[in-house]
MARSE-753091 format. One line per field, with one value per residue: y, x, z of N, C-alpha, C in turn; chain; residue number from 1; residue in one letter. Coordinates in Angstrom, 1 decimal, padded with zeros to 4 digits. Example, Ala and Ser with C-alpha at 12.3 -4.5 7.8 and 13.67 -1.06 7.14 Angstrom:
<recs>
n_yy	(-005.7,-002.2)
n_xx	(013.2,012.8)
n_zz	(007.8,007.1)
ca_yy	(-004.5,-001.1)
ca_xx	(012.3,013.7)
ca_zz	(007.8,007.1)
c_yy	(-003.3,000.0)
c_xx	(013.2,012.9)
c_zz	(007.8,007.9)
c	(A,A)
k	(1,2)
r	(A,S)
</recs>
This chain:
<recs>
n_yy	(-022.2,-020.2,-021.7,-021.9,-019.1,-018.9,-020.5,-019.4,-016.7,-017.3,-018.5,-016.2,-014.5,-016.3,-015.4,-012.6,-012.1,-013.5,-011.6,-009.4,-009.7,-010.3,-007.6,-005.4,-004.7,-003.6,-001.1,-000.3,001.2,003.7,004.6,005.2,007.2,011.1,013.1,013.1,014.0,012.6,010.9,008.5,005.9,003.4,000.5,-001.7,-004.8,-004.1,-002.6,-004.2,-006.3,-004.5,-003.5,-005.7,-006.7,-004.0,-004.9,-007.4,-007.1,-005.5,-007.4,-009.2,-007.8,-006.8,-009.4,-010.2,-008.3,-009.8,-012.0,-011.3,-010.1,-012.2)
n_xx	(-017.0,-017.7,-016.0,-013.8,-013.0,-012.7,-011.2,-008.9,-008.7,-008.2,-005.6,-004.7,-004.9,-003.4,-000.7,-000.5,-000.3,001.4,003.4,002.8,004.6,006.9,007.6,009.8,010.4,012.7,013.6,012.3,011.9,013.4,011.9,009.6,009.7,008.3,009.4,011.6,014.2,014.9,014.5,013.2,014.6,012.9,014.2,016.0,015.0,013.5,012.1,010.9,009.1,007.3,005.8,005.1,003.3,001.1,000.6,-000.6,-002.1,-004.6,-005.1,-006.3,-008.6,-009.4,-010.2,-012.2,-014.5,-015.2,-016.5,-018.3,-019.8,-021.0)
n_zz	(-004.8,-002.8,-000.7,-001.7,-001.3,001.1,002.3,000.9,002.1,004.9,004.9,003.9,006.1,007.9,006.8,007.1,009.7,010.7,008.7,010.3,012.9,012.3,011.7,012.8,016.3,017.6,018.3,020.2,022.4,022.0,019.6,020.4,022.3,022.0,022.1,021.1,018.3,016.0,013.0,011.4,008.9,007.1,006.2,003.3,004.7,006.1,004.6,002.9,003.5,005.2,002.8,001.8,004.0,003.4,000.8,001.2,002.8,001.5,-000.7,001.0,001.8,-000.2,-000.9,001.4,000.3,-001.7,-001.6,000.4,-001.3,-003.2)
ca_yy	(-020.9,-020.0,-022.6,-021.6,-017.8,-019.2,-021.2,-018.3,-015.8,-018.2,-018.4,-014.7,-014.0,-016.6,-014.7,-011.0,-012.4,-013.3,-010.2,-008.4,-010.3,-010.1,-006.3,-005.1,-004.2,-003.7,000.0,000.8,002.7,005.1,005.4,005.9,009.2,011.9,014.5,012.9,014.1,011.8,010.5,006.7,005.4,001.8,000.2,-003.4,-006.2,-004.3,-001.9,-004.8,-006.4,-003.8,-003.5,-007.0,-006.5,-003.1,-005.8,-008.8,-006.4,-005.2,-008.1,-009.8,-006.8,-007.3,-011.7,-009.6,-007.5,-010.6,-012.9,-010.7,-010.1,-013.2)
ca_xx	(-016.4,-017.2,-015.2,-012.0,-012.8,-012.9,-009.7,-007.8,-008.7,-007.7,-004.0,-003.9,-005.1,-002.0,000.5,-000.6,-000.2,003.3,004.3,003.0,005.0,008.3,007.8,010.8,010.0,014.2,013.7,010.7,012.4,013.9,011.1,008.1,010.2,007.8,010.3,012.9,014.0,015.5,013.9,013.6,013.5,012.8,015.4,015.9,014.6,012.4,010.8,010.2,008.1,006.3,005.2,004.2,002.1,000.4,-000.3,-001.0,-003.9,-005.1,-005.6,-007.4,-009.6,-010.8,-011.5,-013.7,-015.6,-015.8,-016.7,-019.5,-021.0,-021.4)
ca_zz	(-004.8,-001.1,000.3,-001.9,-000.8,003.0,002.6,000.4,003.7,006.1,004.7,004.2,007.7,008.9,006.3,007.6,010.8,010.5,008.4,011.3,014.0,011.9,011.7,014.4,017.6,018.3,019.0,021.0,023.6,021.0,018.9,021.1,022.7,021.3,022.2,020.3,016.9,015.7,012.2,011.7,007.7,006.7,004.3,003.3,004.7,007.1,004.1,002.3,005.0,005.4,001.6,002.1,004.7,002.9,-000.4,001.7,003.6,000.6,-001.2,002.1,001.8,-002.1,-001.3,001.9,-000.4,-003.2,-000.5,001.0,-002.5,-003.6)
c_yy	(-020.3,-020.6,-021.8,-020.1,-018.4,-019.8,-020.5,-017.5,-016.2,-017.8,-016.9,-014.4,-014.7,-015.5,-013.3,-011.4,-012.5,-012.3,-009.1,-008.9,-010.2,-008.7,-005.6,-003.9,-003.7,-002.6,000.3,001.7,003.7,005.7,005.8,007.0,009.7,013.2,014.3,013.2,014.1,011.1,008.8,006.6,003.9,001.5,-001.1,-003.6,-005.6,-003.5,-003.0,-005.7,-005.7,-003.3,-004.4,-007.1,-005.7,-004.7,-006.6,-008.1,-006.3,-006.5,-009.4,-008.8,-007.3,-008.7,-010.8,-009.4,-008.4,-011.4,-012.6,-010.2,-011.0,-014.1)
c_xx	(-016.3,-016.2,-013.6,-012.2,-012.0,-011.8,-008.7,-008.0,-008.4,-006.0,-004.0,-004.2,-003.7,-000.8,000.4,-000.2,001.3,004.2,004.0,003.8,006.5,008.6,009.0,010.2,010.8,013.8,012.8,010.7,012.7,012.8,009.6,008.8,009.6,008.7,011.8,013.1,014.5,014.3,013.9,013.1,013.5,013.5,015.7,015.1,012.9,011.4,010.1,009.0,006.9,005.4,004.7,003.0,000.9,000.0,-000.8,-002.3,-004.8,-006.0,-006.7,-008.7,-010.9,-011.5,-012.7,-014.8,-016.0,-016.4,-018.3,-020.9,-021.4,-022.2)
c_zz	(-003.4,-000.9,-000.3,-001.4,000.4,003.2,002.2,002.0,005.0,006.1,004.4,005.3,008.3,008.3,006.9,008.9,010.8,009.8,009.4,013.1,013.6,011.6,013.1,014.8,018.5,019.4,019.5,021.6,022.8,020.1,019.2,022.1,021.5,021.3,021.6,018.7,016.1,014.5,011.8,010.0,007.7,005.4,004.5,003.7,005.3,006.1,002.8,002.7,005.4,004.1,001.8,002.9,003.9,002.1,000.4,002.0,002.8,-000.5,-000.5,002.0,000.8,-001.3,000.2,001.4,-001.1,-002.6,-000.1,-000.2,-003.2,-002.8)
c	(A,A,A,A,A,A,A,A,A,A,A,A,A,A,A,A,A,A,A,A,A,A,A,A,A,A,A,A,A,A,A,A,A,A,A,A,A,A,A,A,A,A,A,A,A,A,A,A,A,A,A,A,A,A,A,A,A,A,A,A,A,A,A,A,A,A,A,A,A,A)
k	(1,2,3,4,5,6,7,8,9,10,11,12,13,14,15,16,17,18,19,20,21,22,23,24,25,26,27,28,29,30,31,32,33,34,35,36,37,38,39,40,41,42,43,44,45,46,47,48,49,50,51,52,53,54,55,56,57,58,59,60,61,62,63,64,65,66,67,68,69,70)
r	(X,X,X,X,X,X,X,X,X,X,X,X,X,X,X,X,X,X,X,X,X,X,X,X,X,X,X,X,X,X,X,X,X,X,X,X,X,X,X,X,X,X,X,X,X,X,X,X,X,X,X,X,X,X,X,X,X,X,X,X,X,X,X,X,X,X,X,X,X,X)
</recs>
């Protein structure tokens, strides 16, 4: 049961990994201006990406906690 924890947290560590590397990075110059006020929302591809990521984290979290108490 360790081992499948330690091999499930493996591949979600590579998948979070790559949903945070496919998060765009287009506009940095536009959106790190603090004096700009200009609103930025997320739609399509990129707000679903970033829901992914939220669950993907989440569910790396719990096999943490299930992991650590076993």
């Amino acid at each position: 049961m360790n081992t499948a924890l330690t091999v499930f947290q493996i591949i979600l560590s590579v998948v979070l990994t790559g949903l945070i590397f496919l998060q765009s990075g287009d506009d940095s110059d536009s959106r790190s201006n603090i004096l700009s006020t200009t609103t930025f929302q997320k739609r399509g591809l990129e707000k679903a990406v970033y829901f992914a990521t939220i669950g993907v984290l989440v569910i790396f979290l719990i096999s943490s906690i299930i992991q650590t108490a076993i």
